[in-house]
Steps between C-alpha positions, in 0.01 A plus 500: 500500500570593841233767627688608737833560299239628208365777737835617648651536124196694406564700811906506378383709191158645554479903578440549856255801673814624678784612290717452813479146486621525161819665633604305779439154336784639239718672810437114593638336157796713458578434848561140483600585155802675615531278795560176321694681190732632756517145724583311167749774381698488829519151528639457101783746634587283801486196326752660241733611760471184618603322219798723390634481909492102480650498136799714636484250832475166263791596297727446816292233651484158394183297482608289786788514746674188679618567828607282835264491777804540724833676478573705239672230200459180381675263312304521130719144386227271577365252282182717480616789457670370189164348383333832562762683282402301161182536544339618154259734707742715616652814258746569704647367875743744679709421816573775733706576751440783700612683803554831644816693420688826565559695164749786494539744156739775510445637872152380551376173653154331535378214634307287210379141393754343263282268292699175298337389218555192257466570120113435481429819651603678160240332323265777633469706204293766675825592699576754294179708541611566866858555408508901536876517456807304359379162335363190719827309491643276729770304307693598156830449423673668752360322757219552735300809550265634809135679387363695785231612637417902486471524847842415499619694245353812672654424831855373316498777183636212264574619155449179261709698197821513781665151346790612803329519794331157642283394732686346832241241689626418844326145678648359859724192445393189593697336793644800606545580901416861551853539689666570158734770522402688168095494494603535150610169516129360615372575167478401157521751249462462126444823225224507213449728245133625486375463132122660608274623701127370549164650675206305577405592887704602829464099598700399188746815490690399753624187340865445242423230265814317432620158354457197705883385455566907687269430794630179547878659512377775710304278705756201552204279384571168272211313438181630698222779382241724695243442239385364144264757287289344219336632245229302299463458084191686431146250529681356817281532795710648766262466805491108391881469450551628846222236648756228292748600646411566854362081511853394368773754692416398852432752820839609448482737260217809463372610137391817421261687259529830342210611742681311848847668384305796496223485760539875619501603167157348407321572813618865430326516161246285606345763827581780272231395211235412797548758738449783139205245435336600824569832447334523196238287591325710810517778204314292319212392735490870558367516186303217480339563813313859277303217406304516771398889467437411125255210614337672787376778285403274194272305778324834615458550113337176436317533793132425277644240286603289802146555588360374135727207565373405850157523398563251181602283762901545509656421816781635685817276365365618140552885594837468664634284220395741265691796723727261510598453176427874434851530749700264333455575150605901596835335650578224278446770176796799665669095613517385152568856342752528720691209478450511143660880482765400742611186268550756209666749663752189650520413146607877399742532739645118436557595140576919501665520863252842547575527873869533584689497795687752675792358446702269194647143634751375352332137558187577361254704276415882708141437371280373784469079407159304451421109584168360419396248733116357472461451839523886543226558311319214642562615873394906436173347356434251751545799770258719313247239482551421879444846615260612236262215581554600886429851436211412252349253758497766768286731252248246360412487871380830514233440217350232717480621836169671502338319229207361701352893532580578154182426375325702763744782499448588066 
């Protein structure tokens, strides 16, 4: 066995002279016990809220988005695109045609994206779980319907249950002078009835999802598209697809992830989770960092055993390792503990909802949400191990550094 990891447990458990020491090497453990408990805890929540924003953003977002390099359409009639479309990985491939619009409801007006979409789009299933009004519809037998946006709703006051009153979507003609006599005259304008209302985030609430045969009325556009959205059967590697893709569509085109659709998004979450991390983590090394008073006064205890031990011929590494370890196994027991503690309580809250919010979405559960990821648990106890050995390493100095008149001194 290791004398030097022998001695320091022995030291762990053994009764010191000083009840003191007793005290802070526990104000010590429940200090990083607390510390990491807490660090684990908080990150659990973020990664929940995490998930449950990108499941609300992945339910309007495809997997990967099609777009020209230049302009603003393309022509999707290529022999290609044609291949791409019966191509067994892909659930479902949407055209769209989009393009800014004027929207007018009773007496109101707003300005808002009107979005064109092929039938694919309805094979989104988790459509409806955003839907907080009216149906997701954009087609039945009457003909076509608009679903918009909340953000629009809220600046428009459309009632979906009002099967009178439509929506009236105004775009500039194409080929038009601007000497017309009527500016009326300059525009197309086309009426919808809304069938629902959807909420997902102020970026996406601005936008009326319509059919693609509507936009291309409104828009005096035959054949071209701004875009084709895929989504992938389930095993397909979508990082991989895109890579496919990318070799065989030519410089022309750009393809987008989930995470380049939504860079701002990501980087948001992303500086959010480190920037609580840091936080939490000079809390922590406050704590850790007790280790040193703990240390310093267990040295001045052991004062005549370092003594015994120089004289049997133990040299200096031997009584800092054992100080050493003494450090590291106070941390790594309130590290352990804690993370331990902090997994069950994540697993309490995962399964009872114990914590609630302030406030009830209509989108989600009001209890506070919990994701397990292992390298959260890895990263809190790499950091207490960093900082714990750093803290430990400055102590076991002290019970070296006037070891040569030890001897002469007891």
């Amino acid at each position: 066995m290791n004398t030097a990891l022998y001695i320091a447990r022995r030291y762990l458990f053994a009764k010191k002279s000083t009840n003191a020491i007793n005290i802070i090497s526990t104000i010590s453990v429940l200090g990083v016990f607390v510390g990491s408990a807490a660090l684990i805890i908080i990150l659990s929540v973020f990664n929940g809220f995490e998930d449950v924003v990108l499941k609300m953003f992945n339910t309007i977002t495809p997997q990967l988005v099609i777009s020209p390099m230049k302009g603003k359409t393309f022509n999707p009639n290529t022999a290609y695109f044609k291949q791409l479309k019966k191509d067994n990985a892909i659930y479902s491939y949407t055209e769209v045609l989009s393009e800014n619009a004027l929207l007018r409801y009773n007496s109101k007006q707003s300005v808002g994206l009107i979005k064109g979409v092929s039938e694919d789009y309805l094979k989104n299933k988790s459509l409806d779980s955003i839907t907080i009004q009216g149906k997701f519809v954009i087609e039945n037998s009457s003909g076509a319907n608009a679903v918009i946006g909340s953000a629009l709703q809220n600046y428009l006051m459309v009632n979906t249950n009002d099967p009178f009153m439509q929506l009236q979507v105004f775009s500039p003609k194409k080929g038009i002078s601007a000497n017309s006599i009527s500016p009326a005259d300059d525009f197309m304008d086309l009426s919808i009835p809304v069938s629902g209302i959807f909420e997902v985030q102020q970026d996406f609430d601005n936008i009326a999802i319509v059919p693609l045969s509507f936009a291309r009325r409104l828009l005096q556009e035959e054949e071209k598209i701004s875009s084709i959205e895929l989504n992938l059967k389930k095993g397909v590697n979508a990082d991989k697809f895109k890579i496919e893709i990318e070799k065989l569509i030519g410089k022309q085109y750009i393809v987008k992830d989930r995470i380049e659709q939504n860079k701002a998004l990501y980087n948001i979450l992303g500086t959010e989770k480190w920037a609580v991390y840091i936080i939490l983590t000079f809390i922590l090394i406050i704590a850790i960092f007790n280790i040193i008073g703990s240390l310093t006064m267990l040295v001045i205890d052991k004062l005549k055993d370092i003594a015994i031990l120089t004289s049997l011929g133990a040299g200096k590494k031997l009584i800092k390792r054992i100080f050493l370890f003494e450090g590291m196994m106070i941390t790594m027991t309130g590290c352990i503990s804690g993370l331990f503690a902090g997994f069950i309580f994540c697993l309490m809250q995962q399964k009872f909802g114990m914590i609630k919010m302030s406030q009830e979405n209509l989108l989600m559960s009001n209890a506070y949400p919990i994701g397990f990821k292992g390298t959260d648990f890895i990263l809190v106890f790499v950091t207490v191990c960093v900082f714990s050995f750093m803290a430990s390493a400055l102590s076991s100095n002290l019970s070296v550094k006037n070891i040569n008149h030890l001897n002469q001194d007891l």
